[in-house]
N, CA, C and O atoms as a GROMACS GRO file, in nm:
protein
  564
    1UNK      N    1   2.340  -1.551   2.120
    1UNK     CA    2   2.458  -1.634   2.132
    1UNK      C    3   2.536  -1.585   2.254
    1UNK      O    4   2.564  -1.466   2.268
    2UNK      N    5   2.573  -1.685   2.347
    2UNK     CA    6   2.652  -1.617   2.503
    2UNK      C    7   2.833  -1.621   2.463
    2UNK      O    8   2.897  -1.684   2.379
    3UNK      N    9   2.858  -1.555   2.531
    3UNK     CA   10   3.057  -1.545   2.495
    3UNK      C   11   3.066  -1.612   2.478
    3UNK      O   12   3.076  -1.627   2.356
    4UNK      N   13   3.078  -1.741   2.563
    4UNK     CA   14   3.154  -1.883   2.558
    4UNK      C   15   3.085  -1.919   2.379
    4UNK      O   16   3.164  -1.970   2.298
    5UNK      N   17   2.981  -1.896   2.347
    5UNK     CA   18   2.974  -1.988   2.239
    5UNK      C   19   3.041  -1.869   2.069
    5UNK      O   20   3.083  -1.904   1.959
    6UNK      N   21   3.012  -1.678   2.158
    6UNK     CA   22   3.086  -1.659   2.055
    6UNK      C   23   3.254  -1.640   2.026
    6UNK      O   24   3.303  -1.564   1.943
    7UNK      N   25   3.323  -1.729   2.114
    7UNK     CA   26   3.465  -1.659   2.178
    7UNK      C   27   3.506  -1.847   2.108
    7UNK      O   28   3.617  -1.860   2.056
    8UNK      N   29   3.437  -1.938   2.113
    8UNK     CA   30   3.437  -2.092   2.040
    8UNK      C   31   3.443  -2.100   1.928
    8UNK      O   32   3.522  -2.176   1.874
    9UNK      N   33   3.334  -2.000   1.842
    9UNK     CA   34   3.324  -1.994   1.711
    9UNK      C   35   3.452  -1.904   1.686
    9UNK      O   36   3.517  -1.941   1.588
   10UNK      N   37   3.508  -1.780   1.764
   10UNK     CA   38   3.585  -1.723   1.677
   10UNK      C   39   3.718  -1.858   1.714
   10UNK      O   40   3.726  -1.934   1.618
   11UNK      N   41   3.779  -1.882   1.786
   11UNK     CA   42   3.840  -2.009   1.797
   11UNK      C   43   3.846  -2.100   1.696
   11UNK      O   44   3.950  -2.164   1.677
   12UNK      N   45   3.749  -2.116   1.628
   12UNK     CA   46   3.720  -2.236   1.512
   12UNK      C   47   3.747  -2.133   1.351
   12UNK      O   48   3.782  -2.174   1.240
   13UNK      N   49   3.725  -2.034   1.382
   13UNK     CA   50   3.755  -1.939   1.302
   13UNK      C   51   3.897  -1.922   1.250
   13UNK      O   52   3.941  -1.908   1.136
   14UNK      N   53   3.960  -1.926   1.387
   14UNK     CA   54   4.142  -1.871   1.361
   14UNK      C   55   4.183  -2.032   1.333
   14UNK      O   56   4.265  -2.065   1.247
   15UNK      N   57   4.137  -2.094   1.390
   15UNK     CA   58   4.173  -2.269   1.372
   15UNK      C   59   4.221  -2.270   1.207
   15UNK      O   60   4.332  -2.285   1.158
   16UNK      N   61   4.073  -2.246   1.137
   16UNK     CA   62   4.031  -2.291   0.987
   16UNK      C   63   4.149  -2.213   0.924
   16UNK      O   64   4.201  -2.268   0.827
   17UNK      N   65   4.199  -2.095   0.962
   17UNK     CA   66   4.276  -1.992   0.869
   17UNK      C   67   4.402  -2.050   0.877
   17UNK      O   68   4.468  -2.086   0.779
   18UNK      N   69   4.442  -2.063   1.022
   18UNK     CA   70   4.584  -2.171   1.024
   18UNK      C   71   4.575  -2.269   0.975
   18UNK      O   72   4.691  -2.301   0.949
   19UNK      N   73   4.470  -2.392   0.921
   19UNK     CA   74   4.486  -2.479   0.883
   19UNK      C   75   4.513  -2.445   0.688
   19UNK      O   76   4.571  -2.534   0.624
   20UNK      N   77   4.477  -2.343   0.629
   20UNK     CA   78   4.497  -2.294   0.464
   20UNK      C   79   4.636  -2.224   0.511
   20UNK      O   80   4.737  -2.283   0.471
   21UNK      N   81   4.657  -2.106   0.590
   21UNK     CA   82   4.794  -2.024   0.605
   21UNK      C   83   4.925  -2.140   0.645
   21UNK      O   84   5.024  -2.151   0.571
   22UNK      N   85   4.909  -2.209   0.751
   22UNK     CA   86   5.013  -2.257   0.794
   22UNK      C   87   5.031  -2.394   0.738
   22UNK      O   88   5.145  -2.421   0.702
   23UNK      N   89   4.932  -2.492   0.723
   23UNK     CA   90   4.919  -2.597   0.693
   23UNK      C   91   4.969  -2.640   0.570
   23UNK      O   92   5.074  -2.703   0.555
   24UNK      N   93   4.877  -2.596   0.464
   24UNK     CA   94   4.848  -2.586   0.327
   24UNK      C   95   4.994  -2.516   0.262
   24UNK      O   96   5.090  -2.577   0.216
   25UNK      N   97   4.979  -2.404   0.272
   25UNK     CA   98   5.022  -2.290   0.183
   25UNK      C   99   5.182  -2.282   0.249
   25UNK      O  100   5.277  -2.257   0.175
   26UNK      N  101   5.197  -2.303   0.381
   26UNK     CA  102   5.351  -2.351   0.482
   26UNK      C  103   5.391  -2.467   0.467
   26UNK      O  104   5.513  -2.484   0.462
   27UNK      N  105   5.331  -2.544   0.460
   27UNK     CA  106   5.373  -2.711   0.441
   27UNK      C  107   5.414  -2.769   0.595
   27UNK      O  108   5.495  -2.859   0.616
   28UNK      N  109   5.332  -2.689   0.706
   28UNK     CA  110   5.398  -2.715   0.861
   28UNK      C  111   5.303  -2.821   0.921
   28UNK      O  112   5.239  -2.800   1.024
   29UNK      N  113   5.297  -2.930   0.855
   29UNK     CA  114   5.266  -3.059   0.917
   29UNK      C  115   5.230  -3.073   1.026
   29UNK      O  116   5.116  -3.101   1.061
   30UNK      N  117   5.393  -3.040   1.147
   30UNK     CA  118   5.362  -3.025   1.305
   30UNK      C  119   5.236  -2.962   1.314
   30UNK      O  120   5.165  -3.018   1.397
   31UNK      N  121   5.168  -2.836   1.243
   31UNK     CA  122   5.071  -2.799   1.324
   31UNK      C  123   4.921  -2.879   1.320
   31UNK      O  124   4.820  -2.824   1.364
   32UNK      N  125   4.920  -2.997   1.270
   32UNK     CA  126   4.804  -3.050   1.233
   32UNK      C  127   4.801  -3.160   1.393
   32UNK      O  128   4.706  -3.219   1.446
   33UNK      N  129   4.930  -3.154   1.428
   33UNK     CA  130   4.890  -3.233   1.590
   33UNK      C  131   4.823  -3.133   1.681
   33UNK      O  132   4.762  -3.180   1.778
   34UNK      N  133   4.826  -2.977   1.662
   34UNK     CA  134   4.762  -2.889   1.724
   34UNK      C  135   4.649  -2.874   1.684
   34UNK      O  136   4.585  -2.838   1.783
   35UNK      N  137   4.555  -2.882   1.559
   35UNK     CA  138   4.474  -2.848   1.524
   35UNK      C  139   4.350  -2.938   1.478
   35UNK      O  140   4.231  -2.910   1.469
   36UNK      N  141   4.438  -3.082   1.447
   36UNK     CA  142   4.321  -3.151   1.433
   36UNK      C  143   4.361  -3.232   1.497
   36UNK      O  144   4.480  -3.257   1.519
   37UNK      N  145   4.202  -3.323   1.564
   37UNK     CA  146   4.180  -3.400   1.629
   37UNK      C  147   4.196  -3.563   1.634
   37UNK      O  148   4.151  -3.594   1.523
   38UNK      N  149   4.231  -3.675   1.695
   38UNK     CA  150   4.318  -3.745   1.651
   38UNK      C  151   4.203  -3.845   1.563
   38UNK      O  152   4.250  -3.894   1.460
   39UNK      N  153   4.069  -3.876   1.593
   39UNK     CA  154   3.971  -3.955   1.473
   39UNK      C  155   3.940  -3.826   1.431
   39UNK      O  156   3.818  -3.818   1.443
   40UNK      N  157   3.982  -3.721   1.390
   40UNK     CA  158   3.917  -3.631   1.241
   40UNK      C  159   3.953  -3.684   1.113
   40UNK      O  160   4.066  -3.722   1.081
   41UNK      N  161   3.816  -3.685   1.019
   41UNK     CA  162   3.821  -3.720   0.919
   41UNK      C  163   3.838  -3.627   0.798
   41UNK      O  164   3.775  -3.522   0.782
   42UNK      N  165   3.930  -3.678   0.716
   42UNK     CA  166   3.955  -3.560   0.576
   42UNK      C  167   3.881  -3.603   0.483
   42UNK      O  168   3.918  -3.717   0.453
   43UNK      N  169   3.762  -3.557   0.396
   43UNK     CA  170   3.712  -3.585   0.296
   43UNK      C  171   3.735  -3.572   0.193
   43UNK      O  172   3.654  -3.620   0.114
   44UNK      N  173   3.856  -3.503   0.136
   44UNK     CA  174   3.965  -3.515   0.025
   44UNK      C  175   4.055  -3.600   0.011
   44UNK      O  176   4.126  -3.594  -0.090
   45UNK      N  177   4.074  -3.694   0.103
   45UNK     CA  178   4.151  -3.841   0.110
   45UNK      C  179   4.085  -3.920   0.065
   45UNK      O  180   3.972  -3.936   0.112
   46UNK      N  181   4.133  -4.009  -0.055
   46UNK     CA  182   4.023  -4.137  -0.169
   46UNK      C  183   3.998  -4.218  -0.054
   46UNK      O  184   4.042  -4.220   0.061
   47UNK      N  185   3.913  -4.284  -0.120
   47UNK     CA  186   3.877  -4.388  -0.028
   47UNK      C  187   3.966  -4.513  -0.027
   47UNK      O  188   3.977  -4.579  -0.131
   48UNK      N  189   4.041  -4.554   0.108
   48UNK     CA  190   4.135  -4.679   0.123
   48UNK      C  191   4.241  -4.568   0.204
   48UNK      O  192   4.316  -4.609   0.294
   49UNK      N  193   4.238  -4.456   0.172
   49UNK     CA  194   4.358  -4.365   0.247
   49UNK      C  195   4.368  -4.376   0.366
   49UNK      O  196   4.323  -4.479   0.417
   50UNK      N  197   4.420  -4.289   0.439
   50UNK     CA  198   4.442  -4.287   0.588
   50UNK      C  199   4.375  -4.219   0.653
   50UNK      O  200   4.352  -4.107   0.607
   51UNK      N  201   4.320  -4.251   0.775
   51UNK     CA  202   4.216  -4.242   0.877
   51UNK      C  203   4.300  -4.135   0.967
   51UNK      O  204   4.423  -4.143   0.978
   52UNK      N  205   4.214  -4.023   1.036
   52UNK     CA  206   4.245  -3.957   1.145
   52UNK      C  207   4.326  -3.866   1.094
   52UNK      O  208   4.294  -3.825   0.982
   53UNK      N  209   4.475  -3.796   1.167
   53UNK     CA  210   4.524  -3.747   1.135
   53UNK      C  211   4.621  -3.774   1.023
   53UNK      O  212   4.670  -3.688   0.950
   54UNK      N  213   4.642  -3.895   1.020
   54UNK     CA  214   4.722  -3.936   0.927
   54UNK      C  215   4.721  -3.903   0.767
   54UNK      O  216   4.808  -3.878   0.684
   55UNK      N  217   4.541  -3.917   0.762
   55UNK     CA  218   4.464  -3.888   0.639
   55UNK      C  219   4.478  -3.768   0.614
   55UNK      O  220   4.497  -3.755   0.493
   56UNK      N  221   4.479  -3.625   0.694
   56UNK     CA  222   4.519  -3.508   0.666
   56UNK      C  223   4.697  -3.507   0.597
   56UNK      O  224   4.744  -3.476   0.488
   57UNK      N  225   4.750  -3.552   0.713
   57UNK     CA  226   4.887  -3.548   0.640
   57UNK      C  227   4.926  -3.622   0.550
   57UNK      O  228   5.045  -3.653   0.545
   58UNK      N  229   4.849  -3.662   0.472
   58UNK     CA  230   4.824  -3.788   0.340
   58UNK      C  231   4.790  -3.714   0.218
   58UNK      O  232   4.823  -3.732   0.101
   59UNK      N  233   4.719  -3.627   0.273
   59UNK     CA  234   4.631  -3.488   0.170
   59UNK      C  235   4.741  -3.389   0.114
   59UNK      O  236   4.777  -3.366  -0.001
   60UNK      N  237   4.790  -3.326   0.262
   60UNK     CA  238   4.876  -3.227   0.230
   60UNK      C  239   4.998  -3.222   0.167
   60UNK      O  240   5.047  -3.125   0.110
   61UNK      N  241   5.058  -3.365   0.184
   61UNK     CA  242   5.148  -3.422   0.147
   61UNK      C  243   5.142  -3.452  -0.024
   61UNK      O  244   5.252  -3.448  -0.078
   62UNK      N  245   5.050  -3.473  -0.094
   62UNK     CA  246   5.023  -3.516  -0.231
   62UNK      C  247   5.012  -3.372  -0.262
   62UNK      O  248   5.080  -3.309  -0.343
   63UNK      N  249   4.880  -3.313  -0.159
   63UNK     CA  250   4.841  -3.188  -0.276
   63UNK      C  251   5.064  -3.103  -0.260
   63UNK      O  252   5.078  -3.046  -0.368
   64UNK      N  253   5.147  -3.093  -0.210
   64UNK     CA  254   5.232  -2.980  -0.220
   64UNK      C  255   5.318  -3.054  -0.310
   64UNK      O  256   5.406  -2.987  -0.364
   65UNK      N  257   5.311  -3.198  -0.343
   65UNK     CA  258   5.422  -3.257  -0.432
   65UNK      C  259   5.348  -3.223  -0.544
   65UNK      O  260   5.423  -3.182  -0.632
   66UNK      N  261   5.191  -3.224  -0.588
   66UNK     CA  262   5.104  -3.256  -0.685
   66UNK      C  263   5.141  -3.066  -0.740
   66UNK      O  264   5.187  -3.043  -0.852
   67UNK      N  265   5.111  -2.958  -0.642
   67UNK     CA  266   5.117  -2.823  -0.678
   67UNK      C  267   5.237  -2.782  -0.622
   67UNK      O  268   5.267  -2.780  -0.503
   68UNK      N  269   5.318  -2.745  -0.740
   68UNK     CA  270   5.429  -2.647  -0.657
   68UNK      C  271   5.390  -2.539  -0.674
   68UNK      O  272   5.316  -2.496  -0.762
   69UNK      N  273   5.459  -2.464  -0.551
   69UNK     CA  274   5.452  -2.376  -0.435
   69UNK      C  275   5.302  -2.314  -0.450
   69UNK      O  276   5.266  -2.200  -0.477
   70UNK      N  277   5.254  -2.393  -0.432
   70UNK     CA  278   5.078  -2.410  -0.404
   70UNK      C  279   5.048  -2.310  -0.268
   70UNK      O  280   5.121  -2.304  -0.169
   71UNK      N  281   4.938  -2.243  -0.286
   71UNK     CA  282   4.916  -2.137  -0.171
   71UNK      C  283   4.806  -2.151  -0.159
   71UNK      O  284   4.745  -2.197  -0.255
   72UNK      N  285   4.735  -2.117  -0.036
   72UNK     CA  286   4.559  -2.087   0.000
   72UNK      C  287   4.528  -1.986   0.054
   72UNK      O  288   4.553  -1.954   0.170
   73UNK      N  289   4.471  -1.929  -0.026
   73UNK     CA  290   4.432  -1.745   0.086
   73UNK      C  291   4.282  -1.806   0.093
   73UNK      O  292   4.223  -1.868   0.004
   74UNK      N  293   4.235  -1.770   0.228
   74UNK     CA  294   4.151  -1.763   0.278
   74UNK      C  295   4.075  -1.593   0.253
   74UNK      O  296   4.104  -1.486   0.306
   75UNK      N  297   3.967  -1.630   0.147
   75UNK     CA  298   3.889  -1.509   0.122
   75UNK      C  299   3.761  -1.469   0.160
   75UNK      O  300   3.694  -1.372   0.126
   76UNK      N  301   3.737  -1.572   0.248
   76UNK     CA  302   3.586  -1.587   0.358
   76UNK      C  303   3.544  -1.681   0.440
   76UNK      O  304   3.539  -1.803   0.424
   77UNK      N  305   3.508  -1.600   0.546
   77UNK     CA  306   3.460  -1.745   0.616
   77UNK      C  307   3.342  -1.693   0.702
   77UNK      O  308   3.330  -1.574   0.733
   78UNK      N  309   3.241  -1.809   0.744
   78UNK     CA  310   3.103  -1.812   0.796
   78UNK      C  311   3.081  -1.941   0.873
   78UNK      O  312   3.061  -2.060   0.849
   79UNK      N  313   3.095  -1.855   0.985
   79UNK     CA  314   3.137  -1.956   1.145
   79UNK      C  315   3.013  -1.956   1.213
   79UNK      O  316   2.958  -1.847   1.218
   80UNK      N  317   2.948  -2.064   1.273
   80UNK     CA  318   2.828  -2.081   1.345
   80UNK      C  319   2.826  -2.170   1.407
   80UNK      O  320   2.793  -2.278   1.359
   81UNK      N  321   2.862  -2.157   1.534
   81UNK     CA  322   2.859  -2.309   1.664
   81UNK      C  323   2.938  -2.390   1.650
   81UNK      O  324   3.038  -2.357   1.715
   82UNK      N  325   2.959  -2.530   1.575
   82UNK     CA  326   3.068  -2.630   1.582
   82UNK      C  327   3.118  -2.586   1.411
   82UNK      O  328   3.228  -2.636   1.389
   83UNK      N  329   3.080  -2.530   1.325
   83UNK     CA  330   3.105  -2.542   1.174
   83UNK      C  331   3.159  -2.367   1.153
   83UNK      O  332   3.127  -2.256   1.197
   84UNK      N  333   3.254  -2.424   1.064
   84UNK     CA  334   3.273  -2.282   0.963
   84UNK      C  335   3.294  -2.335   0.835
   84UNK      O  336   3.330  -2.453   0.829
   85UNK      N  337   3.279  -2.270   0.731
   85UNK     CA  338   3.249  -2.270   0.664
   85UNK      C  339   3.382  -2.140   0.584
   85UNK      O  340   3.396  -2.018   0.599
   86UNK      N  341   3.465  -2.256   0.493
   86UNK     CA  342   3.561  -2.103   0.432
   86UNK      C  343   3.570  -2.108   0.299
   86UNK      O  344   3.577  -2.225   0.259
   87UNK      N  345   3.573  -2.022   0.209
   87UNK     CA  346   3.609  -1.956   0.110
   87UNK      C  347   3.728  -1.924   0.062
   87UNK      O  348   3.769  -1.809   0.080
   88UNK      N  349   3.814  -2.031  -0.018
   88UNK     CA  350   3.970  -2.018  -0.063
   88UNK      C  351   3.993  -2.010  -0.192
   88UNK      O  352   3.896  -2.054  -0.254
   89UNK      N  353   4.071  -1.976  -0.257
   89UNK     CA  354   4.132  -1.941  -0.379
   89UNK      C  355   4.281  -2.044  -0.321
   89UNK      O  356   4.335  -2.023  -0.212
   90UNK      N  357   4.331  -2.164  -0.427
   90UNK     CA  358   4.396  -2.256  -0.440
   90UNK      C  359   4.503  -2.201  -0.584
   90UNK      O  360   4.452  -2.172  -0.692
   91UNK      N  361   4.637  -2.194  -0.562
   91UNK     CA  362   4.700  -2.164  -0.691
   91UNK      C  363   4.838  -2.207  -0.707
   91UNK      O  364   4.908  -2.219  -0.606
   92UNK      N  365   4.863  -2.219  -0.768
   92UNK     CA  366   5.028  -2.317  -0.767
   92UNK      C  367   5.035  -2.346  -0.944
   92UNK      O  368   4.965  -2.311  -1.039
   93UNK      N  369   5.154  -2.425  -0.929
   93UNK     CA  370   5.190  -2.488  -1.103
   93UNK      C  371   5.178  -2.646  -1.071
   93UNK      O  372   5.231  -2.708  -0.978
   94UNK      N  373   5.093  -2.696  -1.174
   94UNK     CA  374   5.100  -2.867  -1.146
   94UNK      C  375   5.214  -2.935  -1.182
   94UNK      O  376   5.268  -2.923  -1.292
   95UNK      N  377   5.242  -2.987  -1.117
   95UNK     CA  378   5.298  -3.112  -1.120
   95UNK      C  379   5.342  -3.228  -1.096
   95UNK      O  380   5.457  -3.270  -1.113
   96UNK      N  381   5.237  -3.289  -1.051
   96UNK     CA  382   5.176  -3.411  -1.046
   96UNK      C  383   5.002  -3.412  -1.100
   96UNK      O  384   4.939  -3.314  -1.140
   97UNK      N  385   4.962  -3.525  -1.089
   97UNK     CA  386   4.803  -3.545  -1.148
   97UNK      C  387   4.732  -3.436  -1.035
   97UNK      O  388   4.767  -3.404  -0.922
   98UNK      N  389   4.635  -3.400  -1.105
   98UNK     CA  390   4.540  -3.306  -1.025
   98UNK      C  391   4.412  -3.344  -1.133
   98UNK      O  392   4.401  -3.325  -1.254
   99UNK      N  393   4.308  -3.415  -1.015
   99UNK     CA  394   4.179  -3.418  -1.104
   99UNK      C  395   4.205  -3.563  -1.195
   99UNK      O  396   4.119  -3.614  -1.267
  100UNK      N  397   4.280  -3.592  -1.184
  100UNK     CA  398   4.294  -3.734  -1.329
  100UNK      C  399   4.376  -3.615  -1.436
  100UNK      O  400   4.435  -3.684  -1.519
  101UNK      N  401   4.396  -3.507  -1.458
  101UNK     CA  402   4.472  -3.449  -1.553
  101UNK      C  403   4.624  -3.493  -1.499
  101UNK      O  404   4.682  -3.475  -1.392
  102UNK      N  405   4.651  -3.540  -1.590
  102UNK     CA  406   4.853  -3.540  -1.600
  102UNK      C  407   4.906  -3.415  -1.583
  102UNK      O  408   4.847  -3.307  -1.586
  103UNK      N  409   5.037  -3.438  -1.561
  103UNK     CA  410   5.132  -3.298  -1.460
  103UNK      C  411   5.134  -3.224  -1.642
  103UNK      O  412   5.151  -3.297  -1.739
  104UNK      N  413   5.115  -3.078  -1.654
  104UNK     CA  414   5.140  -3.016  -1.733
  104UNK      C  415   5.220  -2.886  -1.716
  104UNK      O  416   5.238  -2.814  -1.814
  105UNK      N  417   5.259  -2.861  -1.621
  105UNK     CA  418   5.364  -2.766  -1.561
  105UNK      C  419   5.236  -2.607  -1.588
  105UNK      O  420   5.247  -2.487  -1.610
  106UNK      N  421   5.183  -2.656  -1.578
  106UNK     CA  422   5.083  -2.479  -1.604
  106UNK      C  423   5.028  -2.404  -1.451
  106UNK      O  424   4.972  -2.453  -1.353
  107UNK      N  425   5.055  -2.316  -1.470
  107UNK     CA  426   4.982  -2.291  -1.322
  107UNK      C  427   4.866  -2.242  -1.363
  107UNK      O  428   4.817  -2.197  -1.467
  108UNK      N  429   4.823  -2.269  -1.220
  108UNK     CA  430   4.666  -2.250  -1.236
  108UNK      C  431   4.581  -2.170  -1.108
  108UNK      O  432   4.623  -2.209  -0.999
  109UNK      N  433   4.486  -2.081  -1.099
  109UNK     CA  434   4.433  -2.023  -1.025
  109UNK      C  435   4.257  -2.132  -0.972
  109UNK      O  436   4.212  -2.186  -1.073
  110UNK      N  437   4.194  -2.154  -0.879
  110UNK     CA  438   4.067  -2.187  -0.874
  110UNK      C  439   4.040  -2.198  -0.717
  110UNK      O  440   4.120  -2.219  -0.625
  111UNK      N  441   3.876  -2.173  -0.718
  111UNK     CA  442   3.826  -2.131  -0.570
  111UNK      C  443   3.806  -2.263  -0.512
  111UNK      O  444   3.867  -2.363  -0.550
  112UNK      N  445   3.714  -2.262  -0.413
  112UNK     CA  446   3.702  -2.351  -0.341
  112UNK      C  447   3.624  -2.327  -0.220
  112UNK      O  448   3.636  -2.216  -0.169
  113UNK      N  449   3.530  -2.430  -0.155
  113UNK     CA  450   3.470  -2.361  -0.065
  113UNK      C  451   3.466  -2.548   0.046
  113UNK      O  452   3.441  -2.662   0.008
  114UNK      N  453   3.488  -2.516   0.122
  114UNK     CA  454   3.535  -2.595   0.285
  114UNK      C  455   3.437  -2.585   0.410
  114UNK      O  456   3.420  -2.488   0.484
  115UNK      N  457   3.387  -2.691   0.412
  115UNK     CA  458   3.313  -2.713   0.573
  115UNK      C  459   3.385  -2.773   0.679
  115UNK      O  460   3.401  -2.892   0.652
  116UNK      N  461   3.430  -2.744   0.779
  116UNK     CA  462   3.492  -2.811   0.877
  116UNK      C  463   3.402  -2.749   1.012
  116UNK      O  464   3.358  -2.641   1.052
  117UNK      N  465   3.407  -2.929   1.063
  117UNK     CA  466   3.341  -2.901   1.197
  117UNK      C  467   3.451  -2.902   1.324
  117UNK      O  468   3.551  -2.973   1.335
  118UNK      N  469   3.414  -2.828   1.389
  118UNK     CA  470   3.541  -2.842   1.533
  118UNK      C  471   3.443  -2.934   1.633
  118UNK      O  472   3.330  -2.974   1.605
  119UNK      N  473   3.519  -2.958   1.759
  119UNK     CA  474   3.489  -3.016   1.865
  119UNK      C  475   3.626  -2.971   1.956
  119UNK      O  476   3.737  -2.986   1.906
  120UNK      N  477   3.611  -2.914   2.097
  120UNK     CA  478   3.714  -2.846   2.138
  120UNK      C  479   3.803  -2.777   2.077
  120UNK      O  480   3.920  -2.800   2.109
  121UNK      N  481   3.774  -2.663   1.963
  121UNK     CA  482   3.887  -2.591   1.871
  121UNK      C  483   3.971  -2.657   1.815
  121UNK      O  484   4.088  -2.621   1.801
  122UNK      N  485   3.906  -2.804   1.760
  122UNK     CA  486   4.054  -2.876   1.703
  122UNK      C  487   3.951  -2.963   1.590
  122UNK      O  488   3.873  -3.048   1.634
  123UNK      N  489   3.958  -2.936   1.459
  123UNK     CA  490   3.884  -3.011   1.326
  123UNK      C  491   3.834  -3.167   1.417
  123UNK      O  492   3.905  -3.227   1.498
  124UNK      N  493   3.740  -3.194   1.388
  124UNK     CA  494   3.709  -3.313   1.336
  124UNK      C  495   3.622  -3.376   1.201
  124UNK      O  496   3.640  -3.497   1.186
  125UNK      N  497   3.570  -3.339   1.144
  125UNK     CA  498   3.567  -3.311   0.991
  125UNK      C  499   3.644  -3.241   0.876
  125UNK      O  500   3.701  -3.143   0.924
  126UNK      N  501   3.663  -3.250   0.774
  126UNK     CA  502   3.673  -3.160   0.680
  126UNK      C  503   3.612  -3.223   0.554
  126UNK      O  504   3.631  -3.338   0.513
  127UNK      N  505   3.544  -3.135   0.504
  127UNK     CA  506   3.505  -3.154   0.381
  127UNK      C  507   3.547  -3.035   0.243
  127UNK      O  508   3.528  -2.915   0.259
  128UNK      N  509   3.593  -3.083   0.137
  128UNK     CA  510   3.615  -2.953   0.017
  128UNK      C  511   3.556  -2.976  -0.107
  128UNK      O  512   3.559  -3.087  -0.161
  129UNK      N  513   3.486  -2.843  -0.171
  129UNK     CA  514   3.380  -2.884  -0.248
  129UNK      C  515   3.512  -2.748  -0.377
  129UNK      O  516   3.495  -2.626  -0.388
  130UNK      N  517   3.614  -2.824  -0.439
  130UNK     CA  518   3.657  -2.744  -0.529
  130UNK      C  519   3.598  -2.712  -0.649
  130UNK      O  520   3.496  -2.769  -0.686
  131UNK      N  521   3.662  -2.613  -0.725
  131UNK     CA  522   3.568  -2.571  -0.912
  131UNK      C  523   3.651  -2.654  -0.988
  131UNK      O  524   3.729  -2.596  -1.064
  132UNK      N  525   3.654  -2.796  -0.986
  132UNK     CA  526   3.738  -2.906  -1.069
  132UNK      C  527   3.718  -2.874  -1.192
  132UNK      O  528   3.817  -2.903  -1.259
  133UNK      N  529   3.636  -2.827  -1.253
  133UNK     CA  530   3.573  -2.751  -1.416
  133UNK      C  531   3.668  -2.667  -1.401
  133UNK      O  532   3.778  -2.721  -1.405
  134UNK      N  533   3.670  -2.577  -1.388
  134UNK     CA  534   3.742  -2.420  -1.350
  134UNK      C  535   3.885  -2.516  -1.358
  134UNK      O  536   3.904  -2.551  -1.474
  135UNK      N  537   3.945  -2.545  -1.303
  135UNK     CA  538   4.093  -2.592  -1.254
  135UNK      C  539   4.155  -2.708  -1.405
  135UNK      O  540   4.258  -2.733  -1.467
  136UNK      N  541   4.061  -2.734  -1.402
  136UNK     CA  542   4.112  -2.855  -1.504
  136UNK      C  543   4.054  -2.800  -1.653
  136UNK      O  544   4.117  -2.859  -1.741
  137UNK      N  545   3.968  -2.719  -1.701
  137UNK     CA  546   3.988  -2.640  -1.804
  137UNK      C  547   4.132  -2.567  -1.781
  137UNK      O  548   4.192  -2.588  -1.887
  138UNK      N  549   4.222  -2.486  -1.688
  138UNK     CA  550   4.327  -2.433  -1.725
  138UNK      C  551   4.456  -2.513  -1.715
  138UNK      O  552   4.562  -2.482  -1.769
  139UNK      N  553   4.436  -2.616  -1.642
  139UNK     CA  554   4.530  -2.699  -1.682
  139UNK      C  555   4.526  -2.813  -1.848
  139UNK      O  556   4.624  -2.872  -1.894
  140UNK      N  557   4.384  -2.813  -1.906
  140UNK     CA  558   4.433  -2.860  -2.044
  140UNK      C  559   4.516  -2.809  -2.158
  140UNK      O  560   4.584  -2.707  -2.169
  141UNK      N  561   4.493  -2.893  -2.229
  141UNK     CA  562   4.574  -2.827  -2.352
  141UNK      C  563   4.512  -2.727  -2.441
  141UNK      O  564   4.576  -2.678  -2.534
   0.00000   0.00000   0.00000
């Protein structure tokens, strides 16, 4: 692998962490004009949602009303050329629907694991593959 391609990956690296630290877990919106790209697509937005960036701030926007004071630590990540690949732990108290479960005020702990592809250090994919089992067993009754 030559600098340029490992000095890109770490780039896509610090990208992915600001997008769980600052994004997510900060609620700093502004930084999603820095970080993602303006057709990047969010794959946690239903289908009919909003396209591009909009669709991110469509996401983030539900998930921090849906979880209060909802946080994402980033507990791994595995970066290779345009993709990384991260490892998060998601935790907050619901309240709003999460999963089709109704707001039950419980907080809840569950992992999560994220593919995002870059193109010039700025998302144009995201995809999240959460433990909806895991999350929605501790939010029942």
């Amino acid at each position: 692998m030559s600098t340029t391609e490992t000095t890109a990956t770490e780039i896509n690296r610090t990208v992915a962490r600001r997008f769980y630290e600052e994004v997510v877990s900060q609620g700093r919106l502004d930084v999603l004009d820095e970080i993602v790209a303006d057709e990047a697509t969010d794959g946690a937005v239903p289908a009919g949602g909003n396209l591009g960036r909009a669709g991110f701030v469509q996401h983030i926007t539900w998930l921090r009303a849906a979880v209060e004071g909802v946080t994402a630590t980033v507990t791994d990540t595995v970066a290779e050329g345009d993709r990384v690949v991260v490892y998060w732990t998601i935790e907050g108290v619901q309240r709003g629907e999460v999963f089709g479960a109704p707001p039950s005020g419980r907080r809840f702990s569950g992992q999560s694991i994220s593919t995002i592809r870059f193109r010039d250090g700025r998302i144009v994919e995201y995809e999240v593959l959460p433990d909806r089992l895991g999350i929605l067993q501790q939010l029942s009754a």
